[in-house]
RODO-2510 file (C-alpha; in nm, 4 decimals, decimal comma):
residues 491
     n   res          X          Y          Z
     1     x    17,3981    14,6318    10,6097
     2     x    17,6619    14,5949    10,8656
     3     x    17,9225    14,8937    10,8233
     4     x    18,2206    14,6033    10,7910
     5     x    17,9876    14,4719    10,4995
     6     x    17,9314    14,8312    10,3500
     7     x    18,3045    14,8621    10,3589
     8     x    18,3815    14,5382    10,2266
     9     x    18,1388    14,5826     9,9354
    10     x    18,2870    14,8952     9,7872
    11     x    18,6114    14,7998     9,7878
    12     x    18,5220    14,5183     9,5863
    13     x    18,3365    14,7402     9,3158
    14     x    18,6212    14,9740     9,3599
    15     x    18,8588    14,6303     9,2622
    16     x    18,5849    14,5495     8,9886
    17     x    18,6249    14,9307     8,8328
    18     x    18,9466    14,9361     8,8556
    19     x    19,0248    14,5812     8,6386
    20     x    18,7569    14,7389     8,4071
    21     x    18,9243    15,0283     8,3493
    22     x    19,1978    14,8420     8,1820
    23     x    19,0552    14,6843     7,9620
    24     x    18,8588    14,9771     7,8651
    25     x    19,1763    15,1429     7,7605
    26     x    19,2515    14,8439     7,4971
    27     x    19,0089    15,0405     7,3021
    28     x    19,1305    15,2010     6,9525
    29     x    18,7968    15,3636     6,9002
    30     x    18,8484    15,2140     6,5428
    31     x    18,4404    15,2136     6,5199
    32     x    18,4476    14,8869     6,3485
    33     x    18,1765    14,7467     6,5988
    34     x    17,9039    15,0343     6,4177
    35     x    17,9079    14,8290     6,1104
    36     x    17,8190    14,5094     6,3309
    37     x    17,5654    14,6353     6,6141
    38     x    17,1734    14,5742     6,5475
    39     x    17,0394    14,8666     6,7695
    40     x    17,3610    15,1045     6,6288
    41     x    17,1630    15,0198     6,2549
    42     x    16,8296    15,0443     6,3888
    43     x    16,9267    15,4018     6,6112
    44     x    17,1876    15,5759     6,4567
    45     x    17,3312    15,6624     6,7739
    46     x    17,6756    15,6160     6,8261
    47     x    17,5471    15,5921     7,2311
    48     x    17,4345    15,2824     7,1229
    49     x    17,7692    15,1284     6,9766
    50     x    18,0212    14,9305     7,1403
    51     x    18,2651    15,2674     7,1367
    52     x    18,0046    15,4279     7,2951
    53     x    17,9539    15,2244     7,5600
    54     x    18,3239    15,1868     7,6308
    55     x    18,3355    15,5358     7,6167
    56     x    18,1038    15,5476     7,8940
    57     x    18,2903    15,3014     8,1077
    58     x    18,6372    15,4921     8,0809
    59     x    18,4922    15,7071     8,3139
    60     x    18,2477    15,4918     8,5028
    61     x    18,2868    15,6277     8,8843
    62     x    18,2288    15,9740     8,7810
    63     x    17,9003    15,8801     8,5260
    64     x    17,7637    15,6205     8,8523
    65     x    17,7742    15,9412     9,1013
    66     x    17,6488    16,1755     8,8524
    67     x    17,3149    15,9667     8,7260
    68     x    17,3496    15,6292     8,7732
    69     x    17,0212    15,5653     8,6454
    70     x    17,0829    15,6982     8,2761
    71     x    17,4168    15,4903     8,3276
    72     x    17,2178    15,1951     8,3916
    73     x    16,9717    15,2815     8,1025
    74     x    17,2702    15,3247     7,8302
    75     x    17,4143    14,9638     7,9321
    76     x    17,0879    14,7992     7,9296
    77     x    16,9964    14,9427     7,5839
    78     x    17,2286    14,6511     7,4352
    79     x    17,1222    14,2971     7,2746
    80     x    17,5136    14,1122     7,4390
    81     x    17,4923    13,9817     7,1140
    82     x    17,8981    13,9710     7,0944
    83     x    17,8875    14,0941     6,7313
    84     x    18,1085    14,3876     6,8321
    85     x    18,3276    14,1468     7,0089
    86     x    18,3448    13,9439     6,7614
    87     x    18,4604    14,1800     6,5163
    88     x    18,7038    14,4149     6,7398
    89     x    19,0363    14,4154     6,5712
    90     x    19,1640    14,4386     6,9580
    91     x    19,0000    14,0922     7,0575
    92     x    18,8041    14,2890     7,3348
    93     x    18,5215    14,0720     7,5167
    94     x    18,2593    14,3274     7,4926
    95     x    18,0089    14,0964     7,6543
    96     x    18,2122    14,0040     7,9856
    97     x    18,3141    14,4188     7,9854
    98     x    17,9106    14,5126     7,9992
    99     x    17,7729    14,2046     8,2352
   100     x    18,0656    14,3260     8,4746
   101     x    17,9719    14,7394     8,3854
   102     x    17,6142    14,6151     8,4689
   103     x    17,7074    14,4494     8,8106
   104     x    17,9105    14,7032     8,8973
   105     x    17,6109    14,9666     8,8697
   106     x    17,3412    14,7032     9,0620
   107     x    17,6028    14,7053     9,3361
   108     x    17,6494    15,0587     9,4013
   109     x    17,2790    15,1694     9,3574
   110     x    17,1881    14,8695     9,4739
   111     x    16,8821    14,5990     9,2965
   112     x    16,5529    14,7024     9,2816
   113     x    16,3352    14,5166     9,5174
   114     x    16,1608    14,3100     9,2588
   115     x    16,4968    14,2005     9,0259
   116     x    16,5883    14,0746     9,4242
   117     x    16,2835    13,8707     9,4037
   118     x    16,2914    13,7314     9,0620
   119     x    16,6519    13,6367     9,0517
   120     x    16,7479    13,5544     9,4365
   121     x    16,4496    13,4402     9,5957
   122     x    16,3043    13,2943     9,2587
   123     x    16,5530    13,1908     9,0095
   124     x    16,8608    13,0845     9,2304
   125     x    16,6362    12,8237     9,4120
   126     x    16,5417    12,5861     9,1198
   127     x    16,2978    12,4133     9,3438
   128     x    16,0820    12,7202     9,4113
   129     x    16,1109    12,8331     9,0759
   130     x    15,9809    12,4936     8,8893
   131     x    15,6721    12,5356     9,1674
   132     x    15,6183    12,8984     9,0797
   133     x    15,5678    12,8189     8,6990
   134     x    15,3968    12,5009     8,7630
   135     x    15,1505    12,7019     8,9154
   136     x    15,1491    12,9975     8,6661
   137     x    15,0707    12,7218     8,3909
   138     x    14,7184    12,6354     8,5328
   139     x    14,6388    13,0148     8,5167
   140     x    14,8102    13,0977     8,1819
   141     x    14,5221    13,0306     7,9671
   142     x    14,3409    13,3577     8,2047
   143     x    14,6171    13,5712     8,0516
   144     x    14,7039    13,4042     7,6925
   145     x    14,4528    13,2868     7,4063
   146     x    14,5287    13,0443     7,1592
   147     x    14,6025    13,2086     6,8117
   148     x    14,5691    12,9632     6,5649
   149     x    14,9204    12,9622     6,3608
   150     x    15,0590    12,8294     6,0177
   151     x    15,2395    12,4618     6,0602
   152     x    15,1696    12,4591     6,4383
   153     x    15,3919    12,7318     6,4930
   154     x    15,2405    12,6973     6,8585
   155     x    15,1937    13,0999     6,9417
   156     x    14,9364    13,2603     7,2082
   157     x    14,8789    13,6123     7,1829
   158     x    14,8546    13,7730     7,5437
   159     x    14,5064    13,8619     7,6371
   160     x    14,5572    14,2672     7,7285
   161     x    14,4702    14,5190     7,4635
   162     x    14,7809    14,7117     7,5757
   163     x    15,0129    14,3761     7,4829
   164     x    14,7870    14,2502     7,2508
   165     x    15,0629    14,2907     6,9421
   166     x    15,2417    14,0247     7,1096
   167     x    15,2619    13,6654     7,0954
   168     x    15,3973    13,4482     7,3259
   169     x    15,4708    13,0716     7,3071
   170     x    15,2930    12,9208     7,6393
   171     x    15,4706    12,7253     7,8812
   172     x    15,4273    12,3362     7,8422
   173     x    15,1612    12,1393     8,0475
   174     x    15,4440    11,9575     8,1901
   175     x    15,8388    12,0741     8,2128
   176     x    16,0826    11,7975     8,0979
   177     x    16,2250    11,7629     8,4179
   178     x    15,8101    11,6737     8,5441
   179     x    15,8377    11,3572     8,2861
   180     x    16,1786    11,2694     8,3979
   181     x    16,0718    11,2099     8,7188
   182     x    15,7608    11,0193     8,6511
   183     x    15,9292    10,8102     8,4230
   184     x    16,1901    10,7221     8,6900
   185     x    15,8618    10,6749     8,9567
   186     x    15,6803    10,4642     8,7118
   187     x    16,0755    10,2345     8,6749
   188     x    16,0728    10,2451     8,9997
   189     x    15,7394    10,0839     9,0632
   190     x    15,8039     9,7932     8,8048
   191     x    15,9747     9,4987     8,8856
   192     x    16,3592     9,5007     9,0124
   193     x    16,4568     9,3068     8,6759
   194     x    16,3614     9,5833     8,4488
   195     x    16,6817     9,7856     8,4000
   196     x    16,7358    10,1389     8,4839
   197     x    16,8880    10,2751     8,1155
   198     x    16,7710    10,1884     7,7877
   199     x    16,8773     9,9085     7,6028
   200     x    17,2093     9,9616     7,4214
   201     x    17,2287    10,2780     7,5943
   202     x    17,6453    10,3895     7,6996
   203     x    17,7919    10,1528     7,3853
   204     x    17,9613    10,3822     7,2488
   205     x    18,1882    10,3979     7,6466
   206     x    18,0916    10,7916     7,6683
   207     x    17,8590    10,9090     7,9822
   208     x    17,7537    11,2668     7,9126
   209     x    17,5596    11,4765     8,1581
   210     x    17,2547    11,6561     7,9901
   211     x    17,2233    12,0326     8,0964
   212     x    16,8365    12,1024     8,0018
   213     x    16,8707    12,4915     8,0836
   214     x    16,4749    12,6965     8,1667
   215     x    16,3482    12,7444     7,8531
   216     x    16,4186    12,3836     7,6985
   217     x    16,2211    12,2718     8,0396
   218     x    15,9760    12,4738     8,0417
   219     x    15,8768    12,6041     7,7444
   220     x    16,0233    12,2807     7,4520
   221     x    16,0911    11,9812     7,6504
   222     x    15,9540    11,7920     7,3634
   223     x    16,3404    11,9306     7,1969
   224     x    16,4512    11,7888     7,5297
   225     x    16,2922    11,4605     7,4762
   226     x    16,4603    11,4619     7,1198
   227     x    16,8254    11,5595     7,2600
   228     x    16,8084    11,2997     7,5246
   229     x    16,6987    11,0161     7,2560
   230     x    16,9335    11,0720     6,9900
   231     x    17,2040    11,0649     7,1639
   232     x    17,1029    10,7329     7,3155
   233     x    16,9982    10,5739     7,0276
   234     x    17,3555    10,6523     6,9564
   235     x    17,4790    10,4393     7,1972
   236     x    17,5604    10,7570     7,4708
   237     x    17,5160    10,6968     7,8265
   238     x    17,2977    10,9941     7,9634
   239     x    17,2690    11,1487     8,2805
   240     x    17,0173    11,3925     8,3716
   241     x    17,0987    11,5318     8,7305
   242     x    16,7704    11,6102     8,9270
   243     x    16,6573    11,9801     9,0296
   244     x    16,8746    12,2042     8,7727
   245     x    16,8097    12,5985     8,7478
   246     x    16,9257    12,8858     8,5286
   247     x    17,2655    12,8637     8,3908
   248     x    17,2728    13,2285     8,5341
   249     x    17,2905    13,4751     8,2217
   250     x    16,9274    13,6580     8,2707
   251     x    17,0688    13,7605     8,6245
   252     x    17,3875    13,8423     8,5414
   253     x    17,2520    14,0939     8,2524
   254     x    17,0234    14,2013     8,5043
   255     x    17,3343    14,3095     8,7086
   256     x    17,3218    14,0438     8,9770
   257     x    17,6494    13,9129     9,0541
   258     x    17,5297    13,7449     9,3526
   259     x    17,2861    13,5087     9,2026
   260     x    17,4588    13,4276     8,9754
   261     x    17,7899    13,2814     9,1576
   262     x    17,4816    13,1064     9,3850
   263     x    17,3116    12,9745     9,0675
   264     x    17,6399    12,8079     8,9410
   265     x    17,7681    12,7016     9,3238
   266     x    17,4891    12,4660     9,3010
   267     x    17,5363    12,3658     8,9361
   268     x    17,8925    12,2803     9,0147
   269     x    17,7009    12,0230     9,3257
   270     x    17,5282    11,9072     9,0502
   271     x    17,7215    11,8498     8,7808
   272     x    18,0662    11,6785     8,9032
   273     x    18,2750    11,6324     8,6158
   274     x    18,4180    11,3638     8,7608
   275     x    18,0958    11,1803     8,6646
   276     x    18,0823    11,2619     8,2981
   277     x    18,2743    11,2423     7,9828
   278     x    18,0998    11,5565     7,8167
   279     x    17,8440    11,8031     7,9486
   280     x    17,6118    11,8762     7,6785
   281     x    17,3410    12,1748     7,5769
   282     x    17,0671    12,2408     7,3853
   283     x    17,0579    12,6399     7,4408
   284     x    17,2886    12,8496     7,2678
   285     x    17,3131    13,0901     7,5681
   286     x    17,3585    12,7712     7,8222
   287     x    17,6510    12,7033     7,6390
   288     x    17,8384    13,0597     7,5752
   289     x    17,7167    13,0878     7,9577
   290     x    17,8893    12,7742     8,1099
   291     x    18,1857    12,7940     7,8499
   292     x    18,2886    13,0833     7,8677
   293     x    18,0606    13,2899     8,1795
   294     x    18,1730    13,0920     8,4088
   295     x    18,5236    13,0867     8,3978
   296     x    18,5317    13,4498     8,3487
   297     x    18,3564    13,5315     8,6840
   298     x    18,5290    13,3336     8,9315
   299     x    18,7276    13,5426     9,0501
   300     x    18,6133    13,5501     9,3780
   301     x    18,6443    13,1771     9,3806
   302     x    18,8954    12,9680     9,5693
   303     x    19,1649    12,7664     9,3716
   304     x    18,9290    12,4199     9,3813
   305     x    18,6662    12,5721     9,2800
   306     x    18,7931    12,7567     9,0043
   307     x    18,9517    12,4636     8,8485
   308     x    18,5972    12,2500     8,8824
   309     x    18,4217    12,5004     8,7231
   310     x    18,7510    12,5386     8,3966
   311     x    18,7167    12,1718     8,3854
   312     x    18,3087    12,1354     8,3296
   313     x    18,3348    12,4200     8,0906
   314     x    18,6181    12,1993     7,8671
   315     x    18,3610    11,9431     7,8474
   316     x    18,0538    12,1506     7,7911
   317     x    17,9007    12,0932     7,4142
   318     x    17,6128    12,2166     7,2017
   319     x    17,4221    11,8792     7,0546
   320     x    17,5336    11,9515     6,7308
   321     x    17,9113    11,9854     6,8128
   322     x    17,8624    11,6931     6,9862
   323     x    17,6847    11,4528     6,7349
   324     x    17,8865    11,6327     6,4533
   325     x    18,2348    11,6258     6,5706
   326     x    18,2406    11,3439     6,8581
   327     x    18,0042    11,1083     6,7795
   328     x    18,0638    11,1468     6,3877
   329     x    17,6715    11,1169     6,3012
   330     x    17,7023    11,3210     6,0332
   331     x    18,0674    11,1417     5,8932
   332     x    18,0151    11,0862     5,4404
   333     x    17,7247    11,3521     5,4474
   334     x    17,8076    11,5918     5,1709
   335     x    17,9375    11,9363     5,3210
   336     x    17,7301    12,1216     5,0880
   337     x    17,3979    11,9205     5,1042
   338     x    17,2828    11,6004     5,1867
   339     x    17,3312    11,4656     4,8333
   340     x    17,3888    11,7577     4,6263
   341     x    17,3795    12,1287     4,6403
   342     x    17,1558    12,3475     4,8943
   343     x    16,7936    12,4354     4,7068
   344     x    16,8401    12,7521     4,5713
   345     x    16,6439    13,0424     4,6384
   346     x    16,4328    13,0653     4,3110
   347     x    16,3612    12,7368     4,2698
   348     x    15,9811    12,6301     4,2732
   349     x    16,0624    12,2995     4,4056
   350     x    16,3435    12,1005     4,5501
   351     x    16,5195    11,8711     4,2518
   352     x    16,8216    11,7028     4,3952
   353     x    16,7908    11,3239     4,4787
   354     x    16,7446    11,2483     4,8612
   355     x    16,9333    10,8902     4,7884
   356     x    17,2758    10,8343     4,8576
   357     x    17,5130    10,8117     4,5860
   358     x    17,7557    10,5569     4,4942
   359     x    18,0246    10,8825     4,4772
   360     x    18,0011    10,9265     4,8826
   361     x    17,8220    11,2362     4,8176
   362     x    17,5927    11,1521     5,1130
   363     x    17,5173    10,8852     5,2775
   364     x    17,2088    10,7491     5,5185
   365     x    17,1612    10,7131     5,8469
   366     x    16,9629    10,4268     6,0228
   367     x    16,6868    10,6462     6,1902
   368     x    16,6444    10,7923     5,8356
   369     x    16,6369    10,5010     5,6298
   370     x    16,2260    10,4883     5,5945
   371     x    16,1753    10,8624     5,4874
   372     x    16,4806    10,7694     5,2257
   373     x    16,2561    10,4831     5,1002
   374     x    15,9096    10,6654     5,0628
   375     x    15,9700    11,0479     5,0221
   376     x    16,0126    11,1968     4,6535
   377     x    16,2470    11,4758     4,6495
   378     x    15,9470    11,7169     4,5497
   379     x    15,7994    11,6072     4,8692
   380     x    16,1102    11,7627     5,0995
   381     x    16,0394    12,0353     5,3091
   382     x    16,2799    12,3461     5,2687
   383     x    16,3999    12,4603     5,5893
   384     x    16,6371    12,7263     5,6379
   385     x    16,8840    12,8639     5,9276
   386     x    16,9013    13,1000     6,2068
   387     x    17,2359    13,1803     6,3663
   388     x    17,2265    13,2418     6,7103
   389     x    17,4460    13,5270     6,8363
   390     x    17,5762    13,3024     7,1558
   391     x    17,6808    13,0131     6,8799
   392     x    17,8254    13,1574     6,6237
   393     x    17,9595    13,5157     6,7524
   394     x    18,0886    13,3916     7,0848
   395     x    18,1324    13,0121     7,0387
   396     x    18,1910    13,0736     6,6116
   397     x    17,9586    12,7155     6,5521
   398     x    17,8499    12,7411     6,2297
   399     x    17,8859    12,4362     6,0006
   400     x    17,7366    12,1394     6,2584
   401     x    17,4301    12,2450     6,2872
   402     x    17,3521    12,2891     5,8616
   403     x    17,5522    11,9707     5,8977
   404     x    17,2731    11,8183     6,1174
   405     x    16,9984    11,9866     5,8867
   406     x    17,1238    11,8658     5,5948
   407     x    17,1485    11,4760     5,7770
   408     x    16,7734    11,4466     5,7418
   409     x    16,6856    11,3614     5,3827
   410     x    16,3004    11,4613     5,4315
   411     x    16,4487    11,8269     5,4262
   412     x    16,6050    12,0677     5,1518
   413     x    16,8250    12,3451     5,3204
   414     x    16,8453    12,6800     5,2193
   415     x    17,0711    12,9279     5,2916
   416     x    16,8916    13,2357     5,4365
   417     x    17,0756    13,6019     5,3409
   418     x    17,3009    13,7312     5,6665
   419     x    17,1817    13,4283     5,8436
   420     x    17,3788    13,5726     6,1374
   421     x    17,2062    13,8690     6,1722
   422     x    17,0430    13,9045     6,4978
   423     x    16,7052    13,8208     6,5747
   424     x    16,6456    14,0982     6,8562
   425     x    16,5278    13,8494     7,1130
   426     x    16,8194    13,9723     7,3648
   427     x    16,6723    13,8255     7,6878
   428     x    16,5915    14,1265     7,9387
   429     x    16,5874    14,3339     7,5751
   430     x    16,3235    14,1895     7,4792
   431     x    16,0952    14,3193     7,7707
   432     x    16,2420    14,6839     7,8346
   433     x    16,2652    14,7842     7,4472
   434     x    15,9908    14,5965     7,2571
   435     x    15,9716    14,8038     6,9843
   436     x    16,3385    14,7910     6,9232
   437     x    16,3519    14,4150     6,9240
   438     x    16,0432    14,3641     6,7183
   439     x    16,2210    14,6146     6,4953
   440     x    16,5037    14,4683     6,4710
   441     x    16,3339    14,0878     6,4869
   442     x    16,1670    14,2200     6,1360
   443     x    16,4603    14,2199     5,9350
   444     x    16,5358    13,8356     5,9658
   445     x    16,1515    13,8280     5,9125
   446     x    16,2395    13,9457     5,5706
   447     x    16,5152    13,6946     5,5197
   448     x    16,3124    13,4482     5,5925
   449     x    16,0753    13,5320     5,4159
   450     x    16,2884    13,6092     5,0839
   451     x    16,4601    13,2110     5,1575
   452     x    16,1076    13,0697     5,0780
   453     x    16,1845    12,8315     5,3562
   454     x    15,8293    12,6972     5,5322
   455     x    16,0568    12,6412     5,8509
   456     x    16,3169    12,7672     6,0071
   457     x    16,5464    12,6166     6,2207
   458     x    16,7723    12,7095     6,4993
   459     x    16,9490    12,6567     6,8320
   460     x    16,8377    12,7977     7,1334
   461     x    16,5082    12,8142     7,2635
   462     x    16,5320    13,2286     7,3120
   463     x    16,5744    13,2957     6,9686
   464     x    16,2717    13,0089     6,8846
   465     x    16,0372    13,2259     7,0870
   466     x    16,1725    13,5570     6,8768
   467     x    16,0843    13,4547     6,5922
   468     x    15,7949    13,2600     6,6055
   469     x    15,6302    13,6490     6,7920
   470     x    15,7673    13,8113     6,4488
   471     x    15,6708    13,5189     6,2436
   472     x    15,3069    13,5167     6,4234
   473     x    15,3345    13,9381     6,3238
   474     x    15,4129    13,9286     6,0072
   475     x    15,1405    13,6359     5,9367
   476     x    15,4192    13,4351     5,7804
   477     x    15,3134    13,0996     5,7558
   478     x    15,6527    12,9188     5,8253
   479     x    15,7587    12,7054     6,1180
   480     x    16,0032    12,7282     6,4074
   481     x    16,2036    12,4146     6,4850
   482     x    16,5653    12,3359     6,7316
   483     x    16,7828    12,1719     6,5239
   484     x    16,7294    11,8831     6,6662
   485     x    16,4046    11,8091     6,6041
   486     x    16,5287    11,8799     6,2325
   487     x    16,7397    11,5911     6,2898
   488     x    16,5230    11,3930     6,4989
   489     x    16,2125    11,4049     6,2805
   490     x    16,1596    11,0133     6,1359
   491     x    15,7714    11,0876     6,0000
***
């Protein structure tokens, strides 16, 4: 590194420490976060707390010379859940405090040679990333075999004895983004007459712009598929802009501040919000990410750029905010079910009516008229709810999702217990501290389990892999399903 680089680059982390430190001192060191934090509850250590870690950071110069390694390792040991965020009497963004704590590290130790590989030279170019996985998914089955699971809970359990206690849902044959653009080849190959959109498609006068996000591509694009259709069939124009990546939160946990502002420089070429009326998620972490990630590292952003990236992240929605509170789909449908009360826990079988009432206690909508007409309400499936931490502790999304749930009369919600709990997924967590994830991932094992739910439902496509690995663990014979294809589901 040229010495005018060198010099440049620790005066920004000096900068970077130095606006931490401040907000560090907003600290009361009330300890309300202990009551909130997953791996405080599972550890006991107060190391592990949001205090803790602040603690850390008040002196962060002095702890990077001294061992920046066990630095590192104390930061990393954290879900970024945003529960102690969420409950901090001082409104501290405990989230933004330990991405920026973890950048600040990367850049004065500097990344290890493979995180430079994965996140700059694979996950900040979209193109050679969709390559390198379409490639690893004609050699997966080498490395995974198929586990046969209850209600196609779609699990592989990974090959080694050493991993063997895990189980991993495989990548899809083909990413969404793959049938996107053979469906647009095979348009294009028809005649000229045959239009471009689907019929009755952009009624409504809204054009929203679909951010799919990895894991949604890769992994469910079926739940891609879904998103894509409803909101058509609802009369929303959709745009799906071509070669999208990462909406940057693995790499910024993983302390790379670099790909990250490169990841969302091209989303921002993508996505012109002059183009769109809403942009709109499926992924939980996609959304805290571009709402509220984005604007909060741009610092070292001109004034144009800034403001492009504030004005996509007013437009950015999750689906069910979307179809809940713009398009209305769920407008009549009782609050607390779909036509009477949620099933509760001890009953055997559902026993509220899945007709609507003349008292507007629920109402039906078009794509669910058939199931109306030939299920019996013994017949219903009971499904239950996951809270992700990026929807509900850093976005606070609650209600339109059971909303959404609770649309579909060929399903009987139940409330889990502490349905907000954490599932212990945590990205990078997940893969550095196994055994405190599957750990914690246990506990809404046994909510689940105690709801008597055979599926559970959620929004975003981490979490879905979580728990179908402790579902798959526990030999619990219940299904994981987006919200959306809660809502979607006309069989």
């Amino acid at each position: 590194m040229p010495p005018s680089d060198k010099k440049q680059g620790i005066a920004s982390l000096a900068g970077m420490i130095k606006t931490l430190d401040r907000e560090v001192s907003r600290c009361s060191k009330c300890g309300m976060c202990q009551a909130v934090c997953p791996v405080y509850g599972l550890t006991g250590h107060e190391k592990d707390t949001a205090r803790g870690k602040l603690a850390l950071l008040d002196g962060l110069a002095r702890e990077m010379f001294a061992d920046a390694d066990g630095t590192a390792a104390r930061l990393n040991h954290c879900l970024l859940c945003g529960a102690c965020g969420a409950g901090c009497p001082m409104n501290i963004d405990t989230t933004a405090l330990f991405l920026n704590a973890r950048t600040i590290i990367e850049g004065f130790r500097g990344l290890p040679w493979w995180k430079r590989f994965l996140f700059r030279w694979v996950m900040a170019r979209p193109g050679r990333f969709d390559r390198l996985l379409a490639w690893a998914v004609r050699f997966q089955p080498l490395v995974l075999k198929q586990k046969p699971t209850p209600l196609d809970g779609s699990c592989s359990r990974l090959a080694s004895p050493r991993l063997s206690g895990r189980h991993v849902v495989p990548l899809a044959p083909v990413s969404f983004h793959a049938m996107e653009k053979q469906k647009s080849e095979s348009v294009k190959s028809m005649a000229k007459s045959v239009p471009s959109s689907i019929p009755g498609a952009g009624k409504r006068g809204i054009r929203a712009a679909f951010f799919v996000g990895c894991l949604l591509d890769k992994v469910f694009p079926e739940t891609a598929k879904n998103i894509v259709s409803v909101l058509e069939q609802s009369g929303v124009e959709m745009i799906v802009p071509d070669d999208q990546g990462c909406c940057g939160m693995p790499v910024l946990a993983g302390g790379d501040r670099e790909a990250f502002l490169r990841l969302m420089a091209d989303h921002l070429v993508r996505f012109d919000p002059d183009q769109f009326d809403y942009l709109i998620t499926g992924c939980a972490t996609c959304t805290a990410a571009i709402k509220k990630l984005w604007p909060e590292m741009t610092s070292g952003l001109s004034d144009p750029l800034r403001s492009v990236v504030n004005r996509i992240a007013d437009k950015t929605y999750d689906i069910s905010v979307f179809l809940v509170n713009i398009l209305g789909v769920t407008d009549g449908i009782a609050s607390d079910g779909y036509a009477g009360p949620a099933v509760p826990a001890d009953a055997s079988a559902p026993s509220v009516s899945i007709h609507p009432t003349n008292s507007g206690a629920g109402r039906v909508l078009p794509m669910h008229a058939a199931q109306v007409a030939s299920r019996k309400p013994a017949a219903r499936m009971v499904v239950t709810w996951h809270d992700p931490c990026h929807l509900t502790k850093t976005l606070g999304i609650r209600r339109e999702p059971r909303l959404l749930i609770k649309a579909n009369p060929a399903y009987a919600f139940r409330e889990m217990a502490d349905p907000d709990l954490c599932c212990g997924m945590g990205g990078s967590f997940n893969l550095q501290y196994y055994d405190a994830s599957a750990a914690i991932g246990m506990k809404k094992v046994d909510a689940i389990r105690a709801s008597g739910a055979s599926v559970v439902a959620t929004g975003c496509p981490a979490c879905m892999i979580q728990l179908s690995d402790m579902l798959a663990r526990a030999d619990l014979p219940v299904a994981v399903r987006h919200v959306i294809d809660i809502f979607a589901d006309t069989d």
